[in-house]
mmCIF file of the N, C-alpha and C atoms, coordinates in Angstrom:
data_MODEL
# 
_entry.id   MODEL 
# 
loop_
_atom_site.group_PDB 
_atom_site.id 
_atom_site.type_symbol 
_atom_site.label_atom_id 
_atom_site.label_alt_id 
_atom_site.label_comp_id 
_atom_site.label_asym_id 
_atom_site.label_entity_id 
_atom_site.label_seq_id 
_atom_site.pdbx_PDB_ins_code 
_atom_site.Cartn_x 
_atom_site.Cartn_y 
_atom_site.Cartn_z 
_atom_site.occupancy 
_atom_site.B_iso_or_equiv 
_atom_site.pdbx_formal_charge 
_atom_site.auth_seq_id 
_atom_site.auth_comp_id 
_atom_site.auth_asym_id 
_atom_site.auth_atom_id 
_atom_site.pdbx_PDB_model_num 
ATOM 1   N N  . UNK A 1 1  ? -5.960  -10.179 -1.350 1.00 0.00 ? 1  UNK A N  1 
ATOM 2   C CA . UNK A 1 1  ? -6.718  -9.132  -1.996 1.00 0.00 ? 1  UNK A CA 1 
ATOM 3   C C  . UNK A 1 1  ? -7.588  -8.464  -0.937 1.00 0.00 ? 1  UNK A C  1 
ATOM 4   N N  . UNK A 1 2  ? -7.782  -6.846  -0.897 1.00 0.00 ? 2  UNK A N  1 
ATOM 5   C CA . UNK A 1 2  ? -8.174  -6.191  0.223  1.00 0.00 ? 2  UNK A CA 1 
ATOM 6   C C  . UNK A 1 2  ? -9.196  -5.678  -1.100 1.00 0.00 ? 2  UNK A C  1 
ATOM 7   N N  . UNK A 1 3  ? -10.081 -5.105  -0.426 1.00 0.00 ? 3  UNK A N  1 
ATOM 8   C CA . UNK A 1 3  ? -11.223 -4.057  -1.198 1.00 0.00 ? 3  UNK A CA 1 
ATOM 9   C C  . UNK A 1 3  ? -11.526 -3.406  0.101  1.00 0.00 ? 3  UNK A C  1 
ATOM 10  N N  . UNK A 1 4  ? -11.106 -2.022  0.091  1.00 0.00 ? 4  UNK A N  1 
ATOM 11  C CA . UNK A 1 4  ? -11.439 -0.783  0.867  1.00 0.00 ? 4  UNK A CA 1 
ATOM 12  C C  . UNK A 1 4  ? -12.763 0.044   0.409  1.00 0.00 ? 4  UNK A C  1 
ATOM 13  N N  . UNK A 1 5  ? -13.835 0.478   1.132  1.00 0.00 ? 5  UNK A N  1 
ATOM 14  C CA . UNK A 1 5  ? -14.550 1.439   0.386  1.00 0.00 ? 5  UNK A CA 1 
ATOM 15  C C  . UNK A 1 5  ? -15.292 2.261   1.901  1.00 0.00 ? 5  UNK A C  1 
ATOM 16  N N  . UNK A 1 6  ? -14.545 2.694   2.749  1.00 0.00 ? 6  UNK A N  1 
ATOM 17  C CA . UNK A 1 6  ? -14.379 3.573   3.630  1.00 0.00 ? 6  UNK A CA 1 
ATOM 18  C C  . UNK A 1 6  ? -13.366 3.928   4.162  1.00 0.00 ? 6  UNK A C  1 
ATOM 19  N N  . UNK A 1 7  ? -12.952 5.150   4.668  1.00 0.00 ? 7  UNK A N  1 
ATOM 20  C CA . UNK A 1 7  ? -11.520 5.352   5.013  1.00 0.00 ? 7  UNK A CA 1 
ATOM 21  C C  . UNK A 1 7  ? -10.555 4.692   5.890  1.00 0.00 ? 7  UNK A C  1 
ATOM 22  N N  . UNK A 1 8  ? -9.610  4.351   5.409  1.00 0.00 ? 8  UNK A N  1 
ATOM 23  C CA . UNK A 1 8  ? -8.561  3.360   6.121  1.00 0.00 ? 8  UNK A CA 1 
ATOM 24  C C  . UNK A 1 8  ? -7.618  3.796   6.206  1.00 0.00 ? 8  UNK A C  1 
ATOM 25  N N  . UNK A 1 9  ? -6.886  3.235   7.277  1.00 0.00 ? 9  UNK A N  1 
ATOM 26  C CA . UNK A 1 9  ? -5.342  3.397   7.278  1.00 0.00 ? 9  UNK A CA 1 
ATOM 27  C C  . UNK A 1 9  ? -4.530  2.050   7.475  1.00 0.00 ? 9  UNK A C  1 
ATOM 28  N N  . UNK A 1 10 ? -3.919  1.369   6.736  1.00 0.00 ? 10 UNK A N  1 
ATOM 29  C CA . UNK A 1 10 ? -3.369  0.454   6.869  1.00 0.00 ? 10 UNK A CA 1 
ATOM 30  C C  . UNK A 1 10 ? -1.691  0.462   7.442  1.00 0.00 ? 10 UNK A C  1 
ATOM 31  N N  . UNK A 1 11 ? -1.514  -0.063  8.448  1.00 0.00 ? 11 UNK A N  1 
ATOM 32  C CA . UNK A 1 11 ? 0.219   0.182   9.377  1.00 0.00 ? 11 UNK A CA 1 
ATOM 33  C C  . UNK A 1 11 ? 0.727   -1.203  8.822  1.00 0.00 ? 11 UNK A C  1 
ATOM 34  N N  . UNK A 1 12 ? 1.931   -1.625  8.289  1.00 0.00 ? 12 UNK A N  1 
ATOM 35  C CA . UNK A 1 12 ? 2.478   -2.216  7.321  1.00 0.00 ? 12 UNK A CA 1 
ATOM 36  C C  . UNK A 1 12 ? 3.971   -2.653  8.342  1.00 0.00 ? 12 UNK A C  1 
ATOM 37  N N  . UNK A 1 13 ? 4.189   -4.210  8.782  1.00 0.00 ? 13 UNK A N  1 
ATOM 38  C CA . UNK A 1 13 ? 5.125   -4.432  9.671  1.00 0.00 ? 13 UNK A CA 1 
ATOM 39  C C  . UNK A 1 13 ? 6.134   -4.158  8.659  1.00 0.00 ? 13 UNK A C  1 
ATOM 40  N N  . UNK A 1 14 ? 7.751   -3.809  9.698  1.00 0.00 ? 14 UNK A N  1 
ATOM 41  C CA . UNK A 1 14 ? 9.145   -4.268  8.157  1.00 0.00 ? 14 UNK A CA 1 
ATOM 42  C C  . UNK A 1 14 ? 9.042   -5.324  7.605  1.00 0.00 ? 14 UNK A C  1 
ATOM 43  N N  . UNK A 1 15 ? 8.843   -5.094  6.303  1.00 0.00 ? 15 UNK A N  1 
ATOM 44  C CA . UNK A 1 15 ? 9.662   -6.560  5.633  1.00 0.00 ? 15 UNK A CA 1 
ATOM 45  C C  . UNK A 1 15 ? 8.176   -6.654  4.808  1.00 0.00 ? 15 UNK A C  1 
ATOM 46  N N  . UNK A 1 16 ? 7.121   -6.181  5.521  1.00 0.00 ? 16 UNK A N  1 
ATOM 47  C CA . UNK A 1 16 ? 5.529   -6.463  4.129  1.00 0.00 ? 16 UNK A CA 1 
ATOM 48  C C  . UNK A 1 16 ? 5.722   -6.126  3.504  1.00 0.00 ? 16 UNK A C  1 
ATOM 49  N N  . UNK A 1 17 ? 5.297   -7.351  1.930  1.00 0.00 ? 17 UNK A N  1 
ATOM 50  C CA . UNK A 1 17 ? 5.249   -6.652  0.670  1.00 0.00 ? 17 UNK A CA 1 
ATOM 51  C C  . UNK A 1 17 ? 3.914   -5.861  0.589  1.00 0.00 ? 17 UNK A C  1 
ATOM 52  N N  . UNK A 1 18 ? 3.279   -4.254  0.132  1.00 0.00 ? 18 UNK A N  1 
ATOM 53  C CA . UNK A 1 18 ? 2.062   -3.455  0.412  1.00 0.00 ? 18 UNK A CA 1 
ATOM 54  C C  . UNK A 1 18 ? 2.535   -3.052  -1.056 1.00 0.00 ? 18 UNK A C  1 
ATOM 55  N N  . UNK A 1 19 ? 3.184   -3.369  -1.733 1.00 0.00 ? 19 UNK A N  1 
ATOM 56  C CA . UNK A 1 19 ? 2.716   -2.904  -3.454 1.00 0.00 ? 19 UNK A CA 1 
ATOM 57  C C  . UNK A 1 19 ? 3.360   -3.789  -4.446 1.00 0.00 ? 19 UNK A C  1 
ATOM 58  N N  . UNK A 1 20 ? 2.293   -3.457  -5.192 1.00 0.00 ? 20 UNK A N  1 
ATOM 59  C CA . UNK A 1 20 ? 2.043   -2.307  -6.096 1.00 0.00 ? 20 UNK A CA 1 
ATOM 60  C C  . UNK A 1 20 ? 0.615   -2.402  -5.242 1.00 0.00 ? 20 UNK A C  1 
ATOM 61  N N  . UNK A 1 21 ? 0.099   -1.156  -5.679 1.00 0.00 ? 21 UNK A N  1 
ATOM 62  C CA . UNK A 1 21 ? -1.555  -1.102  -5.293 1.00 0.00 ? 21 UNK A CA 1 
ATOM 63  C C  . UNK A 1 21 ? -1.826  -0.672  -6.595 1.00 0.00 ? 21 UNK A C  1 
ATOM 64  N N  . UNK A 1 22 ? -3.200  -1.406  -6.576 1.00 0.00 ? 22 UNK A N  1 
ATOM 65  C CA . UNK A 1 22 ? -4.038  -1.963  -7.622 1.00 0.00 ? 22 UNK A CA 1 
ATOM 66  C C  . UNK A 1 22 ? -5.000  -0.892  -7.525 1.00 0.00 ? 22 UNK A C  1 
ATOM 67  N N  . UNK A 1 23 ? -5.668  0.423   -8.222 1.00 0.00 ? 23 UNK A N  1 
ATOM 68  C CA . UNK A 1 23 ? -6.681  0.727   -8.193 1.00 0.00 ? 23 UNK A CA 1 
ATOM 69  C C  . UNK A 1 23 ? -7.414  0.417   -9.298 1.00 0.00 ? 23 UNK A C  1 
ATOM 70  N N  . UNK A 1 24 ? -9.363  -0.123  -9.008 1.00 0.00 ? 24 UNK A N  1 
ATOM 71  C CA . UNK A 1 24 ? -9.933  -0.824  -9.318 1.00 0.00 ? 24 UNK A CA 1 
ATOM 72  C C  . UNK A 1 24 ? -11.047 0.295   -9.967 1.00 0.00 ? 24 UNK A C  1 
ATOM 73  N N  . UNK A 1 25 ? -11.581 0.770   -9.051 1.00 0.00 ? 25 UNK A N  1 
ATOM 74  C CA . UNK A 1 25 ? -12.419 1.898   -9.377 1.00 0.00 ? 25 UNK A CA 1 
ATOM 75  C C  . UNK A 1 25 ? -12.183 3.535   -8.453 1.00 0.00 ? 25 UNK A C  1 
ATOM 76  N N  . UNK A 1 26 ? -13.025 4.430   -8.514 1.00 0.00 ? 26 UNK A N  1 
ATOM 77  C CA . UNK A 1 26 ? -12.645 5.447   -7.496 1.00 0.00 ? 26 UNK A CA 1 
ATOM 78  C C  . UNK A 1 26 ? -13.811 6.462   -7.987 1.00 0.00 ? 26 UNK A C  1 
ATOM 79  N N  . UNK A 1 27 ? -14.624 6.944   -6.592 1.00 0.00 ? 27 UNK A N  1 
ATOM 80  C CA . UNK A 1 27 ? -15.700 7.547   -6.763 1.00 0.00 ? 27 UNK A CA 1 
ATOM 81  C C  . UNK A 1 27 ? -15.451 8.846   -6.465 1.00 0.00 ? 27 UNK A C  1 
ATOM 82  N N  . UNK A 1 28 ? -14.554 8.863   -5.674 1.00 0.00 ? 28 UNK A N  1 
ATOM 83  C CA . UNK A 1 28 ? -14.334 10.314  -4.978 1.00 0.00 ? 28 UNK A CA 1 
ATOM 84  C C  . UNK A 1 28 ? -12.541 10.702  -4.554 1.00 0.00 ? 28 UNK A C  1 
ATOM 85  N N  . UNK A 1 29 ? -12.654 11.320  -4.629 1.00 0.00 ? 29 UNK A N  1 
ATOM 86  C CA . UNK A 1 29 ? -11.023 11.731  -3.972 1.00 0.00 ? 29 UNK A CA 1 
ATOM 87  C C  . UNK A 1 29 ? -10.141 10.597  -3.445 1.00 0.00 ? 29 UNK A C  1 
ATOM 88  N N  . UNK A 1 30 ? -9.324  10.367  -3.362 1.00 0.00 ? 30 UNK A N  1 
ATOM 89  C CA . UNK A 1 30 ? -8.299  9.146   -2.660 1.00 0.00 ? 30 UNK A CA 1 
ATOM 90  C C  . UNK A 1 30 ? -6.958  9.730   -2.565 1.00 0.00 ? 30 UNK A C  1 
ATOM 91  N N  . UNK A 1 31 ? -5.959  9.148   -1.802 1.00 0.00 ? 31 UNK A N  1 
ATOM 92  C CA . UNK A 1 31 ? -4.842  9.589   -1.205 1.00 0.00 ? 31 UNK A CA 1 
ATOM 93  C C  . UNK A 1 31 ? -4.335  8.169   -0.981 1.00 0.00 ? 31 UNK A C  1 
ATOM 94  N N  . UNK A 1 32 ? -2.751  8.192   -1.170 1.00 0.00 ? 32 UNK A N  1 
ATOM 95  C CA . UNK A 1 32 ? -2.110  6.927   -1.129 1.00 0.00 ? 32 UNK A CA 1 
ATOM 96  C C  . UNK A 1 32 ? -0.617  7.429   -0.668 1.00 0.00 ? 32 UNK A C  1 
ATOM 97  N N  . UNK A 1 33 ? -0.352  7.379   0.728  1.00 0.00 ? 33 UNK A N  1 
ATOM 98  C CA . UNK A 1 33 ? 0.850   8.389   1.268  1.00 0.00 ? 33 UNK A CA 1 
ATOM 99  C C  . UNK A 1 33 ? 1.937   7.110   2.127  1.00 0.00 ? 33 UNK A C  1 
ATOM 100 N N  . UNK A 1 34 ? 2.940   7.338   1.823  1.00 0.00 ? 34 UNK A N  1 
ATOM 101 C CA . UNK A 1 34 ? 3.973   6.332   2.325  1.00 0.00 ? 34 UNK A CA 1 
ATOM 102 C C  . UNK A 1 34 ? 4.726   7.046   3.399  1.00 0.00 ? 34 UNK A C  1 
ATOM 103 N N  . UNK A 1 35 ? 5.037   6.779   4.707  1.00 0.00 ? 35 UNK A N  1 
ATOM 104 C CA . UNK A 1 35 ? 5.559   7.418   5.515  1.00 0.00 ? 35 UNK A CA 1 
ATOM 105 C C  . UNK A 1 35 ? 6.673   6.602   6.004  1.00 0.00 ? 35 UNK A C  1 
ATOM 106 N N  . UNK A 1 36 ? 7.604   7.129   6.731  1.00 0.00 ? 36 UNK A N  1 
ATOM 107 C CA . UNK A 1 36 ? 8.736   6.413   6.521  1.00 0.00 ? 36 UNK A CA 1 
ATOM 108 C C  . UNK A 1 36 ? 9.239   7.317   7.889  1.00 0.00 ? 36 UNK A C  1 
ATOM 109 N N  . UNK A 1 37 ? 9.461   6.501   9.364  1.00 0.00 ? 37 UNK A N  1 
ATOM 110 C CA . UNK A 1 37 ? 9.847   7.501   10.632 1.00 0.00 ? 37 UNK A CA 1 
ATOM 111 C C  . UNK A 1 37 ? 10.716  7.458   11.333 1.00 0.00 ? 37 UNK A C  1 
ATOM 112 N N  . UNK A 1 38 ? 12.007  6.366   10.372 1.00 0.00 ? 38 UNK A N  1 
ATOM 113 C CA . UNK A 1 38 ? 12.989  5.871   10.570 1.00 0.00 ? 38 UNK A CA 1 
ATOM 114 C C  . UNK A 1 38 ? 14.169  6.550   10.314 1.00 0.00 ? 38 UNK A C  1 
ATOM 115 N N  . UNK A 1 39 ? 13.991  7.658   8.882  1.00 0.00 ? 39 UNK A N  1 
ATOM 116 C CA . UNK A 1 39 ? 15.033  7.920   8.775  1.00 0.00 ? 39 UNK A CA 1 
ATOM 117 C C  . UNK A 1 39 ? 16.155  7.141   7.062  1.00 0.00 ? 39 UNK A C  1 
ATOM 118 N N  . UNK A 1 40 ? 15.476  6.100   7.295  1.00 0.00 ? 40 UNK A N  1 
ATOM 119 C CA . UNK A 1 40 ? 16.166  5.350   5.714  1.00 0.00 ? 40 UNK A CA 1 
ATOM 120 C C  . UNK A 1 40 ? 14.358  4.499   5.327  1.00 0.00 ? 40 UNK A C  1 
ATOM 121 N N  . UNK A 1 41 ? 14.809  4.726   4.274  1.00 0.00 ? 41 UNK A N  1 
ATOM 122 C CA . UNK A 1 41 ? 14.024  4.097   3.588  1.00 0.00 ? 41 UNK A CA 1 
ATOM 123 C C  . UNK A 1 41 ? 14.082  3.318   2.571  1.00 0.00 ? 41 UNK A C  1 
ATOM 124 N N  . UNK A 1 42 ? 13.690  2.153   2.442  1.00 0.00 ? 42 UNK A N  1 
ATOM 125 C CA . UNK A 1 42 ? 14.498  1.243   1.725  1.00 0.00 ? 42 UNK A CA 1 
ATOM 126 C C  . UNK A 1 42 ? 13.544  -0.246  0.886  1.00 0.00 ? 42 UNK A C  1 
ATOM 127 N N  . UNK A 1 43 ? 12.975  0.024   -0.165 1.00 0.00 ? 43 UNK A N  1 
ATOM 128 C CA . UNK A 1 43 ? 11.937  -0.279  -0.880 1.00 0.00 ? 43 UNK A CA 1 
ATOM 129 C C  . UNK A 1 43 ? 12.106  -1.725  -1.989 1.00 0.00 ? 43 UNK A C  1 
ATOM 130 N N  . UNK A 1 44 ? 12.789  -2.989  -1.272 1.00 0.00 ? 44 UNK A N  1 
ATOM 131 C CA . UNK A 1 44 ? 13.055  -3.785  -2.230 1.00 0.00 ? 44 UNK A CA 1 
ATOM 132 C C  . UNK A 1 44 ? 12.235  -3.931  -3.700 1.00 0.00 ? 44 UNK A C  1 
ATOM 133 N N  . UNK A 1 45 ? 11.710  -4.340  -4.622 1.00 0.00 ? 45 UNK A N  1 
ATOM 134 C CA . UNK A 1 45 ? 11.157  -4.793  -5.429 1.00 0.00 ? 45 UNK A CA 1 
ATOM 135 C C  . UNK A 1 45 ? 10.923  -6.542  -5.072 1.00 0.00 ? 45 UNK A C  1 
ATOM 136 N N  . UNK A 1 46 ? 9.442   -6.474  -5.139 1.00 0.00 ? 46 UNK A N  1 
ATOM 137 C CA . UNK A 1 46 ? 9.441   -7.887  -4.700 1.00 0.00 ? 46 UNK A CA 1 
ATOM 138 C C  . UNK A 1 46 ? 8.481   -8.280  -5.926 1.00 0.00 ? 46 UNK A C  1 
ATOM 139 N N  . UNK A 1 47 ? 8.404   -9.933  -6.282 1.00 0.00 ? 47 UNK A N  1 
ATOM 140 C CA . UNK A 1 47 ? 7.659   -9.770  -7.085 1.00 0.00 ? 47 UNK A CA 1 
ATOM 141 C C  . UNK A 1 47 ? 6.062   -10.518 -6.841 1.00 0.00 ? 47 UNK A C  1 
ATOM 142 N N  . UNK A 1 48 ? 5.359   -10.151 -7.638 1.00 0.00 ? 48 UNK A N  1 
ATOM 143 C CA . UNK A 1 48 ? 3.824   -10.346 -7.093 1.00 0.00 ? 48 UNK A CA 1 
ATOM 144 C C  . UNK A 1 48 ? 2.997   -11.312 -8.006 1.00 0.00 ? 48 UNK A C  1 
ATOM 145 N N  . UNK A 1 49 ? 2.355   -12.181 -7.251 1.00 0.00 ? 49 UNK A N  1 
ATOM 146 C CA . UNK A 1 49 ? 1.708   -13.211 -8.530 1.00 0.00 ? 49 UNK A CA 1 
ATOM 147 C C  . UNK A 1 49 ? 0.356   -12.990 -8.055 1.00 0.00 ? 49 UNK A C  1 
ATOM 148 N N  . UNK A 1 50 ? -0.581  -12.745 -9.112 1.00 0.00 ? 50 UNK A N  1 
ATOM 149 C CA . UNK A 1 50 ? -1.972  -12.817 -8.298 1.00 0.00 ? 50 UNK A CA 1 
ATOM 150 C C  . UNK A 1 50 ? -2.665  -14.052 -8.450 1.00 0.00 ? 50 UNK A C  1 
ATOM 151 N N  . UNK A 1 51 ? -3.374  -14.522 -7.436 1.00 0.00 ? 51 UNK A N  1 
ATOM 152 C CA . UNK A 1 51 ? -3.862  -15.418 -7.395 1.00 0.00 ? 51 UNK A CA 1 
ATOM 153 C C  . UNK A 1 51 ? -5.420  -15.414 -8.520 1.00 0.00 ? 51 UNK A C  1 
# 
């Protein structure tokens, strides 16, 4: 579990599971952008248990 509350950019090795993302609250504007510089993109479904 991450809690962000200044601007970030998080770089994500192959193969990390990085969703679903959870938003919790939100005070101001937010942006949530997936970039992909490979050329394929390829998004298993993994599944997530929260602790």
């Amino acid at each position: 579990r991450h809690i962000f509350n200044t601007p970030t950019i998080a770089i994500c090795p192959e193969g990390f599971p990085h969703l679903p993302l959870i938003t919790r609250w939100v005070d101001k504007p937010y942006a949530f952008i997936v970039m992909c510089l490979s050329g394929d993109h390829d998004s298993p479904w993994v599944e997530y248990e929260e602790e």
